[in-house]
Biopython code that builds the backbone (N, CA, C, O; Angstrom):
import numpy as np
from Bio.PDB.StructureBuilder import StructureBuilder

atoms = [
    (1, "UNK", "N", (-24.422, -25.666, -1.571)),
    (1, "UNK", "CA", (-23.260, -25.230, -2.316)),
    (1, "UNK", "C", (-23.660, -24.666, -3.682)),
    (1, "UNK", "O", (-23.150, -23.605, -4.042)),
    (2, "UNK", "N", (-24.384, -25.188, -4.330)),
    (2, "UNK", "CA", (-25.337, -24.607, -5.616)),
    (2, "UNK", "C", (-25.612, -23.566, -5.414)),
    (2, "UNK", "O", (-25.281, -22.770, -6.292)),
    (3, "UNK", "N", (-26.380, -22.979, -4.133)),
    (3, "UNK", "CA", (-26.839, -21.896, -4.246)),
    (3, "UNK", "C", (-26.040, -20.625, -4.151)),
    (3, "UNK", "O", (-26.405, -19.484, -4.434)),
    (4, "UNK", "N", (-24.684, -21.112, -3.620)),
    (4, "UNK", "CA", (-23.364, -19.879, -3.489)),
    (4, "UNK", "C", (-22.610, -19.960, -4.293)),
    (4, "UNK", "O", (-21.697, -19.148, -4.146)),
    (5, "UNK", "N", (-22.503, -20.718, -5.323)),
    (5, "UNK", "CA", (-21.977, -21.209, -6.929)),
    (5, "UNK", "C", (-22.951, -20.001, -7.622)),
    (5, "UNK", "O", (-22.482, -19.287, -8.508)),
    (6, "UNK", "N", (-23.899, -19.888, -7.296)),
    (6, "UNK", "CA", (-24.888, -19.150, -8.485)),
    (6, "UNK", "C", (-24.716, -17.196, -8.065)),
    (6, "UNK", "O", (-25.046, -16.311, -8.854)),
    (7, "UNK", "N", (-24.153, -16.963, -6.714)),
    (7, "UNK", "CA", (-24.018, -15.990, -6.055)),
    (7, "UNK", "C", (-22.620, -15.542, -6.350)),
    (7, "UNK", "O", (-22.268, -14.433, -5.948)),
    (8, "UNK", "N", (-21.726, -16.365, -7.070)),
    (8, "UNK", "CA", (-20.515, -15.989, -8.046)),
    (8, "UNK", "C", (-20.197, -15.544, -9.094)),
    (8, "UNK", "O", (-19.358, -16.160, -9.752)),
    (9, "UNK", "N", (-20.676, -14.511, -9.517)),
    (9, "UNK", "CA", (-21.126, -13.862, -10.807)),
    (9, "UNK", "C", (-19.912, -13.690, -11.578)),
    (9, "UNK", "O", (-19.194, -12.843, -11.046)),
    (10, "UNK", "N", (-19.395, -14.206, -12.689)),
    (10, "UNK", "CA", (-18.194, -13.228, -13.536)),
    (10, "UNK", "C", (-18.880, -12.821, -13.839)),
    (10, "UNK", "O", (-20.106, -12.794, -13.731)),
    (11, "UNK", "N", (-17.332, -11.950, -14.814)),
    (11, "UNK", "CA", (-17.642, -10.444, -15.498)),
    (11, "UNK", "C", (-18.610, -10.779, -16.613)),
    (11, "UNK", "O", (-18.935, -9.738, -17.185)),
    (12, "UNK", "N", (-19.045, -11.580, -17.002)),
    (12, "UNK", "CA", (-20.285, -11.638, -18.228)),
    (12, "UNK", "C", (-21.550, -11.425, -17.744)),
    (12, "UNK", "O", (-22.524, -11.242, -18.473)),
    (13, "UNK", "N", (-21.594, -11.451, -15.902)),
    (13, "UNK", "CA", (-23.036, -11.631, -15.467)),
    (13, "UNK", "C", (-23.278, -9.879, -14.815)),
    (13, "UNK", "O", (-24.356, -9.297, -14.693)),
    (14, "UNK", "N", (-22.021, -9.402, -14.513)),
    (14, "UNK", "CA", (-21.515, -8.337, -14.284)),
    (14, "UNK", "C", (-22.167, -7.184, -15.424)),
    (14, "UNK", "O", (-21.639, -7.090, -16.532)),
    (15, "UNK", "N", (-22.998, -6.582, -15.162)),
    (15, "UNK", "CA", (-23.166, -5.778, -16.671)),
    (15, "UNK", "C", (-22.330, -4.719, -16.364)),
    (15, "UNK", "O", (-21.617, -4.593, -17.359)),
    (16, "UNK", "N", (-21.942, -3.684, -15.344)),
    (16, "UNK", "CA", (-21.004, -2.929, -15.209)),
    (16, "UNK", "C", (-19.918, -3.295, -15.727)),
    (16, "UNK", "O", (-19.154, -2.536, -16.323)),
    (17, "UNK", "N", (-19.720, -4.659, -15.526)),
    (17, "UNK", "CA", (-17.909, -4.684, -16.008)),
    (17, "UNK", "C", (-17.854, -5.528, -17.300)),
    (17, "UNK", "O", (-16.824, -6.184, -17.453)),
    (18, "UNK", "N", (-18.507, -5.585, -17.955)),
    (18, "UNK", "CA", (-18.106, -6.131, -18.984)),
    (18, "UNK", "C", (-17.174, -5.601, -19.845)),
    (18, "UNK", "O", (-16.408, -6.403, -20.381)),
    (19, "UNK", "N", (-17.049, -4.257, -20.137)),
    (19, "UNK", "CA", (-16.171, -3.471, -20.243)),
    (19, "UNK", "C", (-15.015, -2.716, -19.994)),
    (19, "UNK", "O", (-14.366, -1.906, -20.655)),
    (20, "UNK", "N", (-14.904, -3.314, -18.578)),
    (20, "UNK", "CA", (-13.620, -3.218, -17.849)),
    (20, "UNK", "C", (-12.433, -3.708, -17.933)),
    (20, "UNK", "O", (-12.395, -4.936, -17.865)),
    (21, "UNK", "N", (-11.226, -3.052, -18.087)),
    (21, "UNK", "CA", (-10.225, -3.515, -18.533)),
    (21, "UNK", "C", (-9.708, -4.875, -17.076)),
    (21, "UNK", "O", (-9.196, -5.987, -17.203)),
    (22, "UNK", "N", (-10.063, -4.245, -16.042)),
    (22, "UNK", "CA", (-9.761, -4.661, -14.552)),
    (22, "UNK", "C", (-10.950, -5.696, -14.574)),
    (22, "UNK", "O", (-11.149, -5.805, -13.364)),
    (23, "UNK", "N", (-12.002, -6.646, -15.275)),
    (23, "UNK", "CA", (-12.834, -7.607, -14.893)),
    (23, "UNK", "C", (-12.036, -8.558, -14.716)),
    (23, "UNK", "O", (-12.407, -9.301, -13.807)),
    (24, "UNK", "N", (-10.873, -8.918, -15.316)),
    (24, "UNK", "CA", (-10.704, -10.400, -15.050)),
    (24, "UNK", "C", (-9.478, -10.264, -14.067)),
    (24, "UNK", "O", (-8.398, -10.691, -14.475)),
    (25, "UNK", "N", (-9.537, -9.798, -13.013)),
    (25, "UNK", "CA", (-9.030, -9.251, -11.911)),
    (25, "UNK", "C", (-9.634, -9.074, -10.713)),
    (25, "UNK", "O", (-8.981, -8.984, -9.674)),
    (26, "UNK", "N", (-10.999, -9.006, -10.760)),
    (26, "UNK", "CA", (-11.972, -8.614, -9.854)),
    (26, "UNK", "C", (-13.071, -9.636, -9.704)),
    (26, "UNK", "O", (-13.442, -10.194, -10.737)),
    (27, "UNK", "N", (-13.691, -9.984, -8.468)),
    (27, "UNK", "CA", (-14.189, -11.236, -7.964)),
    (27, "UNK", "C", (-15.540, -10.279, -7.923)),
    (27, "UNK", "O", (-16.427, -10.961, -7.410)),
    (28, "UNK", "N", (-16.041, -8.972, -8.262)),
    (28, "UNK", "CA", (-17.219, -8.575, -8.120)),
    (28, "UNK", "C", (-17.932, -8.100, -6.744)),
    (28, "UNK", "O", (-19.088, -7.683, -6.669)),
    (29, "UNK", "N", (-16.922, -8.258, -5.553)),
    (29, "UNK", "CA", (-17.261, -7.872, -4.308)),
    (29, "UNK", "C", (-17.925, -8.467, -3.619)),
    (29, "UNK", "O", (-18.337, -9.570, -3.980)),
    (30, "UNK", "N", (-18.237, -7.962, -2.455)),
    (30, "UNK", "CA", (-19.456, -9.244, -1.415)),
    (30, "UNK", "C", (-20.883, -8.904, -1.964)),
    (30, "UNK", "O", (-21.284, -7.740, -1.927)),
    (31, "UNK", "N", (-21.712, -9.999, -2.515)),
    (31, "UNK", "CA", (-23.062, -10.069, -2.984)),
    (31, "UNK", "C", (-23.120, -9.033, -1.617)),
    (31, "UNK", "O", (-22.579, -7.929, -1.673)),
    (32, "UNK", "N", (-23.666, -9.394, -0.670)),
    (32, "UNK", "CA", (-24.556, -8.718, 0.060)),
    (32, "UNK", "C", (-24.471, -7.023, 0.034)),
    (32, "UNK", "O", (-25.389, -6.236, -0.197)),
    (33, "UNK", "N", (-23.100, -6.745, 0.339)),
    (33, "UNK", "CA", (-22.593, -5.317, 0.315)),
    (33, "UNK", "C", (-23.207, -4.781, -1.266)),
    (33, "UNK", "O", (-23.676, -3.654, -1.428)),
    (34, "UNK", "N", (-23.111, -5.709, -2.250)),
    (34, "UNK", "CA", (-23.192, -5.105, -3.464)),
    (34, "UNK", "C", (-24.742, -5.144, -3.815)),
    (34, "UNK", "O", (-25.256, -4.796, -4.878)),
    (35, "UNK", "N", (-25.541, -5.783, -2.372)),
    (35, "UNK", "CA", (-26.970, -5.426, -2.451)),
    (35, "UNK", "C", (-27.371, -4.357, -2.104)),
    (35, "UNK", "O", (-28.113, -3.582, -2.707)),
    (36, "UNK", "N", (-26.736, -4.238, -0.778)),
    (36, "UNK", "CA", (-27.155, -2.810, 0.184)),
    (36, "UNK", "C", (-27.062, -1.525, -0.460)),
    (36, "UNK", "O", (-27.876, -0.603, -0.500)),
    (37, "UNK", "N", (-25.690, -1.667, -1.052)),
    (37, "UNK", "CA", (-24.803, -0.105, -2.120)),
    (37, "UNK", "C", (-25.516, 0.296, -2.923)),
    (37, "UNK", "O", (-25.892, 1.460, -3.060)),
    (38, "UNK", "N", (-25.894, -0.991, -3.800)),
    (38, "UNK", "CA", (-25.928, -0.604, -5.322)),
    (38, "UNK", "C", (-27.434, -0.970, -6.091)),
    (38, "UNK", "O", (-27.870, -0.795, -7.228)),
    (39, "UNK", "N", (-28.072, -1.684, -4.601)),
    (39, "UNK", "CA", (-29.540, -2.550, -4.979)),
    (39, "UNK", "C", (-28.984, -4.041, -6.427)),
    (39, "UNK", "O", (-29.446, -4.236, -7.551)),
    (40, "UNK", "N", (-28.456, -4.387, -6.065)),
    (40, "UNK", "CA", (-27.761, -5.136, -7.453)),
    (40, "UNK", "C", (-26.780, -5.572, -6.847)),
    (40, "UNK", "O", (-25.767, -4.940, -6.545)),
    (41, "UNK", "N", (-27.148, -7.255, -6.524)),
    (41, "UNK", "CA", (-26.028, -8.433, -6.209)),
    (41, "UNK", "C", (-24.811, -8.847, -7.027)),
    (41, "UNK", "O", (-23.885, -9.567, -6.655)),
    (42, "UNK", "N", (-24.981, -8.274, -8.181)),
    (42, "UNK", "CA", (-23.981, -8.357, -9.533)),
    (42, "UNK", "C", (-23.385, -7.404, -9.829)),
    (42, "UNK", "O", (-22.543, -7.346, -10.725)),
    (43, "UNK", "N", (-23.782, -6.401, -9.024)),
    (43, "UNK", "CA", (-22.848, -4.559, -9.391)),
    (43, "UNK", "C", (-22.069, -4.516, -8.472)),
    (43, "UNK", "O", (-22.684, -4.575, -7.407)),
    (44, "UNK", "N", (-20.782, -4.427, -8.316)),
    (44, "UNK", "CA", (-19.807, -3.824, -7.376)),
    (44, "UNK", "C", (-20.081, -2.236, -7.095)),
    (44, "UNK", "O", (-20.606, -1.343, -7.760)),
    (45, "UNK", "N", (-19.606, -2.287, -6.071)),
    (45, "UNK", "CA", (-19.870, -0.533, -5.250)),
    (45, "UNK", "C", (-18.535, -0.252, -6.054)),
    (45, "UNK", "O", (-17.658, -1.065, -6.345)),
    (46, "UNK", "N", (-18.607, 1.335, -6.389)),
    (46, "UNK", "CA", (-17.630, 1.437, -6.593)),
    (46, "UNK", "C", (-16.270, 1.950, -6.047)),
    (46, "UNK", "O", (-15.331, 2.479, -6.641)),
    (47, "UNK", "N", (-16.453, 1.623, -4.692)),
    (47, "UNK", "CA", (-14.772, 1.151, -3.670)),
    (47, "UNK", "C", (-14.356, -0.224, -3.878)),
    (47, "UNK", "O", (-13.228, -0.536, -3.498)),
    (48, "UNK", "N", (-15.173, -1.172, -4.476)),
    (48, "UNK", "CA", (-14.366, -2.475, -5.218)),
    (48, "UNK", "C", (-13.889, -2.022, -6.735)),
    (48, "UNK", "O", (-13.118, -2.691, -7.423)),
    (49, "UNK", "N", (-14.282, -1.190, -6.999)),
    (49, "UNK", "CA", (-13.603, -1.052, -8.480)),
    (49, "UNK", "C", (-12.542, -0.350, -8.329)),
    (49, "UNK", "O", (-11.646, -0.774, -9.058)),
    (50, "UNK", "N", (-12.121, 0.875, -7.471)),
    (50, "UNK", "CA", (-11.161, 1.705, -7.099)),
    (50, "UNK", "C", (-9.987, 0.462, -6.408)),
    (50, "UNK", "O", (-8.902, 0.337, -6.976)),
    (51, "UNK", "N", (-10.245, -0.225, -5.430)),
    (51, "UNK", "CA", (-9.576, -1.156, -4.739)),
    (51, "UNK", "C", (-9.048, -1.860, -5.514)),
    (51, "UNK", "O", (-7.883, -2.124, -5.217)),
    (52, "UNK", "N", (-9.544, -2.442, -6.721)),
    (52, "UNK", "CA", (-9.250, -3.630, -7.692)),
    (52, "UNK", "C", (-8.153, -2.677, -8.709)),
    (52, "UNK", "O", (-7.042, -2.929, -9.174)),
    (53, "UNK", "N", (-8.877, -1.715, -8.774)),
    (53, "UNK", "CA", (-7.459, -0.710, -9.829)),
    (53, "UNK", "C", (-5.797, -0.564, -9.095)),
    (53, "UNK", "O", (-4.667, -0.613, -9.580)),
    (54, "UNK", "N", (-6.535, -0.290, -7.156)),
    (54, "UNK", "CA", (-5.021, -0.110, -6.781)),
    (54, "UNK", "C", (-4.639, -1.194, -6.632)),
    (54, "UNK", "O", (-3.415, -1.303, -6.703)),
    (55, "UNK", "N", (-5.407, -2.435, -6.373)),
    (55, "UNK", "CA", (-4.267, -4.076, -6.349)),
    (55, "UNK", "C", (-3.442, -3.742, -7.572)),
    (55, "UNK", "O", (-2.243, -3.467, -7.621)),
    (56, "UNK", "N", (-4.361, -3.826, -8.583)),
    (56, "UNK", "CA", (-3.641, -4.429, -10.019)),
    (56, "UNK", "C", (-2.334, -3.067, -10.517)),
    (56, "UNK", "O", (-1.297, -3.144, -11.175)),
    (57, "UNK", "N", (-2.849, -2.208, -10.004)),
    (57, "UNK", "CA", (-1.201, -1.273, -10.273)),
    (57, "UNK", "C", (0.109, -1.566, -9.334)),
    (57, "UNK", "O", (1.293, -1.663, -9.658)),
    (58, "UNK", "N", (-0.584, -1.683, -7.936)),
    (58, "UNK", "CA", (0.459, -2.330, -7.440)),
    (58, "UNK", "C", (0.914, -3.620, -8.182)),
    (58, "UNK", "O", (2.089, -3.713, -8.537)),
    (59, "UNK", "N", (0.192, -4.430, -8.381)),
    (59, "UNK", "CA", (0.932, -5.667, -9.044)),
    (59, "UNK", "C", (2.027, -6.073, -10.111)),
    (59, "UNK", "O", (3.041, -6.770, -10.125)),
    (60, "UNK", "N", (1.213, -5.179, -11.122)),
    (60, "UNK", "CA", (2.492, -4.450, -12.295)),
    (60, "UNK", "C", (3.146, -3.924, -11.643)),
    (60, "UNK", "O", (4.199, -4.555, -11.731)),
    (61, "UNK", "N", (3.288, -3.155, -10.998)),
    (61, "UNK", "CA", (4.318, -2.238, -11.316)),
    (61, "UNK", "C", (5.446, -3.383, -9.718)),
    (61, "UNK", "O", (6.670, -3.358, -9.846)),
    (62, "UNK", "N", (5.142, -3.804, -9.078)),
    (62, "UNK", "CA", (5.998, -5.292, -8.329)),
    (62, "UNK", "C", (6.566, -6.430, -9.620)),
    (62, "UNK", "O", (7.716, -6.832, -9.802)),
    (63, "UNK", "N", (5.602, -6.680, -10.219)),
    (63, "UNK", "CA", (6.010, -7.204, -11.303)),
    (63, "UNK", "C", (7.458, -6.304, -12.516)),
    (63, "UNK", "O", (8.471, -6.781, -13.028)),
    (64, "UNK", "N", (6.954, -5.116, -12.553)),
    (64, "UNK", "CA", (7.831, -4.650, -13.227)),
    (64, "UNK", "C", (9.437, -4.447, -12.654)),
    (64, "UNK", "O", (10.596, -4.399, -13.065)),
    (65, "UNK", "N", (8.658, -4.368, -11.443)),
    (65, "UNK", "CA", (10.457, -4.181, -10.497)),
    (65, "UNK", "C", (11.367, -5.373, -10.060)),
    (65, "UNK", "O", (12.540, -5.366, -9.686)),
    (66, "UNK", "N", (10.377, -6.517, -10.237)),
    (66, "UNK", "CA", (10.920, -8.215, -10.583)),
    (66, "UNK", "C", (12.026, -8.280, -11.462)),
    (66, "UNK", "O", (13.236, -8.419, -11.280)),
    (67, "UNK", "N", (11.013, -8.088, -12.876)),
    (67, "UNK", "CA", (11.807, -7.981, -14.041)),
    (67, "UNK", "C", (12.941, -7.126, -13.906)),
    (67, "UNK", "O", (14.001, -7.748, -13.830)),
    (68, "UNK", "N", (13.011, -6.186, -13.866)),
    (68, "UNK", "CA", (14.210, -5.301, -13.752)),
    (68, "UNK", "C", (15.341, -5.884, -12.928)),
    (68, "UNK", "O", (16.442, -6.060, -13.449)),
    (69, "UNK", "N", (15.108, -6.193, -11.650)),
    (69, "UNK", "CA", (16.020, -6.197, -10.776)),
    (69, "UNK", "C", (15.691, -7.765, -11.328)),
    (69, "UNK", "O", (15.262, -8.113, -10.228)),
    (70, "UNK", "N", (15.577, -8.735, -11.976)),
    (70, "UNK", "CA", (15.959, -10.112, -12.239)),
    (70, "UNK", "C", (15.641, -11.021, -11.643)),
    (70, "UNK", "O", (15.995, -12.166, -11.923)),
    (71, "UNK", "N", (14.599, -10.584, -10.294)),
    (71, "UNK", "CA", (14.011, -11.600, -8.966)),
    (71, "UNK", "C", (12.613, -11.873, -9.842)),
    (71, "UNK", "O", (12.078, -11.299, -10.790)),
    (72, "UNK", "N", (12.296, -13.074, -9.016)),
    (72, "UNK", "CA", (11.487, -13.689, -9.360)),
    (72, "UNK", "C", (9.745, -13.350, -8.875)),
    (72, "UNK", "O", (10.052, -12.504, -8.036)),
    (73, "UNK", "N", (8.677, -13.379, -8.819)),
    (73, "UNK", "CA", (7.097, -12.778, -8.596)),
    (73, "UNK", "C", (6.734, -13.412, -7.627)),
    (73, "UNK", "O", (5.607, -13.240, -7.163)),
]
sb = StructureBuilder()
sb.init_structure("model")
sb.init_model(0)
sb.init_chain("A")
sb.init_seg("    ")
for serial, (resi, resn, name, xyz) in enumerate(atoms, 1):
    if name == "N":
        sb.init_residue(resn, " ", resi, " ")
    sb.init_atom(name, np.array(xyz, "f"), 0.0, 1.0, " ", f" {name:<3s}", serial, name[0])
structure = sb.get_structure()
C-alpha cells in the first residue's frame, strides 16, 4: 500500500501543474499512461488536462444553473 501511496503525486509533485488553475481538480492521470505519453509518472498527457478543463466547466456552469433555478448540487 506504501508503494501506491507514493505513486499519488499532487499538484506540488506535479511540476507541470503547479501552475494550473485546474490542479486542485485533477488526480494527475494513470501513472502508467503518464509513463508511456509523457516518459514522466508525474506529468499528465495532455488529454487529462483537456478532460479535467471539460469536467470542471461542466461543473460550474451545473453549479451555476443550481443557483439560479434554487435546486440544490
Amino acid at each position: 500500500m506504501e508503494k501506491r501511496l507514493e505513486l499519488m503525486a499532487g499538484p506540488e509533485q506535479r511540476v507541470k501543474c503547479q501552475n494550473c488553475k485546474l490542479a486542485a481538480f485533477c488526480t494527475g492521470g494513470c501513472s502508467a499512461v503518464n509513463l508511456y505519453m509523457t516518459g514522466n509518472l508525474f506529468e499528465p498527457t495532455p488529454t487529462d488536462c483537456h478532460i479535467t478543463a471539460i469536467y470542471v466547466a461542466l461543473l460550474r456552469r451545473k453549479e451555476k444553473n443550481d443557483f439560479n433555478s434554487g435546486g440544490a448540487f
